[in-house]
C-alpha positions in Angstrom: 392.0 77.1 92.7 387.8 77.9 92.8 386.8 79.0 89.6 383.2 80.4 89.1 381.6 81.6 85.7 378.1 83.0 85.5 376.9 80.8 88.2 373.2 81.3 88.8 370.9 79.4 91.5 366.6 79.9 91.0 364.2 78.8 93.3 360.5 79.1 92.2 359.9 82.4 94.3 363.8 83.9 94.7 367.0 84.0 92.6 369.4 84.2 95.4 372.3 83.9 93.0 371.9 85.7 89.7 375.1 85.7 88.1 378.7 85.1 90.1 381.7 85.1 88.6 385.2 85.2 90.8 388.5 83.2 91.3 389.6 82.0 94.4 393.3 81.2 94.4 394.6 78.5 97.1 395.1 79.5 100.6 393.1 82.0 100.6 391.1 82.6 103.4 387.6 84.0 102.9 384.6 85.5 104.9 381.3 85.9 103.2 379.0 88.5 104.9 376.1 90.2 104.0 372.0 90.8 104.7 370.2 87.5 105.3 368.7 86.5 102.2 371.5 87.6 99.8 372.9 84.0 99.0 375.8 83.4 101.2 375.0 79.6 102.1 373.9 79.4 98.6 376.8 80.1 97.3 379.0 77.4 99.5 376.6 74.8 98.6 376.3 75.3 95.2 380.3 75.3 95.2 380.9 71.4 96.8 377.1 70.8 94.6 374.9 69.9 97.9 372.9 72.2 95.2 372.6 72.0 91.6 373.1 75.5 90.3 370.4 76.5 87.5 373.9 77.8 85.4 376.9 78.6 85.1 380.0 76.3 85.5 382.5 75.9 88.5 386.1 74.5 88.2 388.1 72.9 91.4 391.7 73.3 89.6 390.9 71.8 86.6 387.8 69.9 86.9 384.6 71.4 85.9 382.3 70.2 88.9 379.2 71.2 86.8 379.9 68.7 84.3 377.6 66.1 84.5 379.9 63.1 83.9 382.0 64.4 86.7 382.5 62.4 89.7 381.0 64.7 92.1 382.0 62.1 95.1 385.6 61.9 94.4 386.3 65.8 94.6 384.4 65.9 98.0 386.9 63.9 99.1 388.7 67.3 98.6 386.5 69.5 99.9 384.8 69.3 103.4 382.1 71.7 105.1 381.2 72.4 108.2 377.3 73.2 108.8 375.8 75.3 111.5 373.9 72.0 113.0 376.8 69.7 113.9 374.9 66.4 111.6 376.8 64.3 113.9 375.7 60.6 114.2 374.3 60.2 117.1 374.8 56.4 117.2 378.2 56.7 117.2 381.2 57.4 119.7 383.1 60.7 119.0 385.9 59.1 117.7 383.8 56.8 115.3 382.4 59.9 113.9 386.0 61.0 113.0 387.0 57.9 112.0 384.1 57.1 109.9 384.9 59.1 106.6 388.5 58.6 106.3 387.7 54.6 107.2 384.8 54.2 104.4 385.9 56.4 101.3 389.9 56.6 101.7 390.2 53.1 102.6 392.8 54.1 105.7 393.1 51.5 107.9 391.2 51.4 111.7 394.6 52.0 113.5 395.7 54.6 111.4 392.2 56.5 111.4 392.3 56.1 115.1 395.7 58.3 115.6 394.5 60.7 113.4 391.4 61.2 114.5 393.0 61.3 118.3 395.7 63.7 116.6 392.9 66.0 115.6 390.7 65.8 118.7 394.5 66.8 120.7 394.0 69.9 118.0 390.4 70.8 119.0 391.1 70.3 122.6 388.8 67.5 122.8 391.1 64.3 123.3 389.4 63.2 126.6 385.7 63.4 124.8 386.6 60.6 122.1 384.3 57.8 124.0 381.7 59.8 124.6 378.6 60.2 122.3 377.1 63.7 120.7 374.3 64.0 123.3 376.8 64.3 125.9 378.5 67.2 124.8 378.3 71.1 124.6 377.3 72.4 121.3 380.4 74.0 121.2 382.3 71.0 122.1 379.9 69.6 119.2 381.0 72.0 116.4 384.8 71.5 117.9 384.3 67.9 117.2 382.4 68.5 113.6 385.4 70.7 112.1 387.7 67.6 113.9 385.5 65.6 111.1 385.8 67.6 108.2 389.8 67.7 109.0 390.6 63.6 108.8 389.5 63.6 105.1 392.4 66.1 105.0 390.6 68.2 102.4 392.4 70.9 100.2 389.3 73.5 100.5 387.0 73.9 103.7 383.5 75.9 103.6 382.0 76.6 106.8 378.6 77.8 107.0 377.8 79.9 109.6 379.4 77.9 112.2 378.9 79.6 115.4 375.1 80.9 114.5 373.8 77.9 116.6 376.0 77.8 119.4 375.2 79.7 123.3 376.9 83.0 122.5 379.6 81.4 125.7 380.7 78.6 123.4 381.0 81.2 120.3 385.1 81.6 121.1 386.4 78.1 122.0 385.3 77.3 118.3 386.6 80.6 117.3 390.1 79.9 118.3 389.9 76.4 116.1 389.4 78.3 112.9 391.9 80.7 113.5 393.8 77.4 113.8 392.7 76.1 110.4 393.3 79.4 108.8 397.1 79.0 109.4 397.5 75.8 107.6 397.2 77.3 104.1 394.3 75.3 103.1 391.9 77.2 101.2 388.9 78.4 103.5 385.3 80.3 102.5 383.5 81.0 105.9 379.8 82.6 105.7 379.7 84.7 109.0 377.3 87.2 110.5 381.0 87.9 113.6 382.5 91.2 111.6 385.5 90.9 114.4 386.2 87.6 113.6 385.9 88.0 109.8 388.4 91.0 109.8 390.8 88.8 111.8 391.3 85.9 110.3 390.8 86.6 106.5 392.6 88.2 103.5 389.1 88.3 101.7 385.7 89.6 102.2 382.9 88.9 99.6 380.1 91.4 100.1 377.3 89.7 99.0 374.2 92.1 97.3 371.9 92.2 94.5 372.2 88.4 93.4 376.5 88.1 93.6 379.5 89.0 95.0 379.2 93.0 95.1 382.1 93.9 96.2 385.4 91.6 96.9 388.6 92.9 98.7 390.8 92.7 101.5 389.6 93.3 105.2 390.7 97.1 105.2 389.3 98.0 102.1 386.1 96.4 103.1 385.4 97.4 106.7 387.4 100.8 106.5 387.2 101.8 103.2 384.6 100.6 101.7 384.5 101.4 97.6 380.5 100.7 97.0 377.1 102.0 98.4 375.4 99.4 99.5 378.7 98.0 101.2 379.1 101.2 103.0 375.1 100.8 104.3 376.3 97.7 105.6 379.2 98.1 107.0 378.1 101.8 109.1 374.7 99.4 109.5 376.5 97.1 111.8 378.5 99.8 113.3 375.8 101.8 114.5 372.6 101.3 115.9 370.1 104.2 116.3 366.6 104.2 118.4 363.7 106.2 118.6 361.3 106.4 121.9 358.0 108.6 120.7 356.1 108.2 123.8 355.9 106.7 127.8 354.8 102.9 126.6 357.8 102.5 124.5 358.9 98.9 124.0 361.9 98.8 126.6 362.4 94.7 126.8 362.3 94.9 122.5 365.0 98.1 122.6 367.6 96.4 125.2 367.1 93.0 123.1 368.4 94.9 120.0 371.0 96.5 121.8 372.1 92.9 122.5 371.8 91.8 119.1 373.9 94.7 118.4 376.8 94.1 120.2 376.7 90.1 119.3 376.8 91.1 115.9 379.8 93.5 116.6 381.3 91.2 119.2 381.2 93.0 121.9 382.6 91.9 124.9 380.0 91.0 127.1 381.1 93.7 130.2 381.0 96.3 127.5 377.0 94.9 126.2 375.8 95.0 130.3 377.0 98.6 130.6 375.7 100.0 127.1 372.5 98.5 128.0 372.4 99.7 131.7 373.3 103.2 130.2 370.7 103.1 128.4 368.4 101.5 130.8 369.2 104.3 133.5 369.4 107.6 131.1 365.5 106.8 129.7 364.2 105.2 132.0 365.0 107.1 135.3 366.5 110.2 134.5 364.8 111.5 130.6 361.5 110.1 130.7 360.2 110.5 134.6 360.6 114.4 133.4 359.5 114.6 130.2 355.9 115.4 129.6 355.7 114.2 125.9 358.7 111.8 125.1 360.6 112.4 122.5 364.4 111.0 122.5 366.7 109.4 119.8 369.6 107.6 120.8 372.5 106.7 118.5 375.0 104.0 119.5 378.5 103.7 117.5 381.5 100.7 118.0 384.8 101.9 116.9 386.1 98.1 116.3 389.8 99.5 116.1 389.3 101.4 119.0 387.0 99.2 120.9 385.4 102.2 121.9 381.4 102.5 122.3 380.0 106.4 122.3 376.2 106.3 123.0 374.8 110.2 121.5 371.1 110.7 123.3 369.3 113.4 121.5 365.7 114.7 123.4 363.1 117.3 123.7 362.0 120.2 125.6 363.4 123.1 127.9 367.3 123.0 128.8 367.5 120.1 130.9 370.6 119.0 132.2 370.0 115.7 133.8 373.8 115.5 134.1 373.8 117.5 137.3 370.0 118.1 138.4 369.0 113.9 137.9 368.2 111.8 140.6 371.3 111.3 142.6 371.1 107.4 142.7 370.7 106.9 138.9 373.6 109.2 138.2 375.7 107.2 140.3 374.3 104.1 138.6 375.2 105.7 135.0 378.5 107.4 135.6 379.9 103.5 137.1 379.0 102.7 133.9 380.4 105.9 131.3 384.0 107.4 131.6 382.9 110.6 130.3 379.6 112.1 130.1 378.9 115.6 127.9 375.8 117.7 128.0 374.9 120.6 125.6 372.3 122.1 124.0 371.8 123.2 120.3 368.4 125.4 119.9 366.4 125.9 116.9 366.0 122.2 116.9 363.6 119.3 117.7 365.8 117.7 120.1 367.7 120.5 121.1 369.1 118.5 124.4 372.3 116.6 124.0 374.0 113.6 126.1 377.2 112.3 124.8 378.2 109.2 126.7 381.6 107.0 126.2 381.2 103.5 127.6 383.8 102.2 129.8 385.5 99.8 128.5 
């Protein structure tokens, strides 16, 4: 069991961790999520001591970590992490890297390092990269091999921090589906994550972090359902929708289609899905609104039902009853309706944007 009491962490301009206090029992499996800037790594590296907190005390079972006289070396032997940059050595051979640890501070012998570290490299579906070095491997296949690491020292507790942020958003599952791995064995886990999908499936925890702690701490459908604090709630409809706003003809299109991408990375949506919201987008503004509009004014609202994996894209706009629907250009209606199962117009007056577009992406 983690124990954490009143654990604060101060720079000289930010006090990213003003006062934490939780239990984490074994086995659990946690994901930490929350705005950047809110303490999430923070709090993992303050937890194996990579940094000193400023106060408070934490316990791993019975030993109080931020004890001076403690042997901070000999409860890492307990307690791996995973970073998001891999900090594999370069000079060494993929299976000397996972041989290394368990070799040098457990005292294993070479032959018995060497089938475990072969039996872990079978796990992460890496076997036939064990002679190769880093540089000659995908940064997935990099990470793969980095959690293979962290595994031979066959620690009780494993924090992960941010492990996918680095990676090519094509390498994101393959490392994915490890985890999900892990998280079966019943070792205790703590994963900072910015994948909500991923969080929500493999965890029976979600810290919230906000305002210098944990702000809110419960299971995945209280959190990403049902939500019992404000600024949880932001968050959570925050990364569920995305809304836009296009004020005039010289709009930023290449900066609104790269949010939409962020968007649906952050909300995992499959790529297919991402390439038609964005052409919907792309072909209803662009083409269709804007051409006939004299003064541009349209606000678009984009909403993921995760449960449903259903994407509804609402387009609000100006002006005289204009049913692009049926009187658009005949080629760019084709182009939007491969893309949208349904498509609903109406109009609402004694508004700004009295026109209305409801779209539902096909899946």
């Amino acid at each position: 069991m983690i124990r954490i009491e009143h654990l604060k962490k101060a720079y000289p301009n930010v006090t990213p961790l003003k006062d934490v206090c939780v239990e984490i029992n074994d086995g659990d499996v946690i994901s930490v999520i929350g705005p950047s800037g809110t303490g999430k790594s923070t709090l993992l590296r303050c937890i194996n001591q990579m940094e000193m907190p400023t106060s408070g005390k934490v316990w791993i079972d019975d030993v109080e970590i931020t004890d001076p006289n403690c042997d901070i070396n000999k409860v890492r032997q307990k307690m791996g992490m995973v970073f998001q940059s891999f900090n594999l050595f370069s000079h060494m051979t993929v299976i000397e890297n996972i041989m290394f640890s368990p070799m040098t501070l457990l005292g294993k012998k070479k032959q018995e390092a060497y089938d475990d570290a072969m039996r872990l490299l079978r796990m992460v579906g890496l076997a036939e990269k064990a002679l190769n070095y880093p540089d000659e491997l995908s940064g997935g296949q990099k990470q793969r091999i980095a959690i293979a690491r962290t595994l031979a020292m066959d620690p009780d507790i494993i924090l992960l921090d941010e492990p996918t942020s680095a990676l090519d958003p094509t390498m994101v599952g393959e490392v994915q589906a490890v985890i999900r791995d892990m998280a079966q064995t019943g070792k205790t886990m703590m994963i900072v994550t910015h994948e909500m999908n991923f969080a929500r499936a493999i965890c029976n925890r979600i810290f919230y972090m906000d305002e210098g702690g944990i702000y809110e701490d419960g299971p995945p459908e209280q959190i990403f359902d049902n939500p019992m604090r404000e600024k949880t709630r932001r968050f959570i409809r925050r990364l569920k929708v995305l809304e836009l706003e296009i004020e005039n003809r010289d709009y930023d299109f290449l900066g609104m289609s790269g949010v939409i991408e962020q968007y649906c990375s952050r909300n995992q949506i499959p790529p297919k899905t991402t390439h038609r919201i964005q052409l919907t987008f792309e072909e209803l503004t662009q083409q269709l609104l804007i051409p006939v509009m004299e003064n541009p004014r349209i606000h678009t609202v984009i909403e993921y039902s995760a449960a449903e994996e259903k994407t509804t894209m609402t387009v609000q706009y100006g002006g005289l009853e204009a049913n692009i629907t049926k009187t658009g250009d005949e080629l760019s209606l084709a182009v939007l309706k491969s893309a949208v199962s349904e498509m609903t117009y109406s109009r609402q007056e004694n508004t700004d944007l009295p026109n209305q577009i409801v779209l539902s992406i096909r899946e």
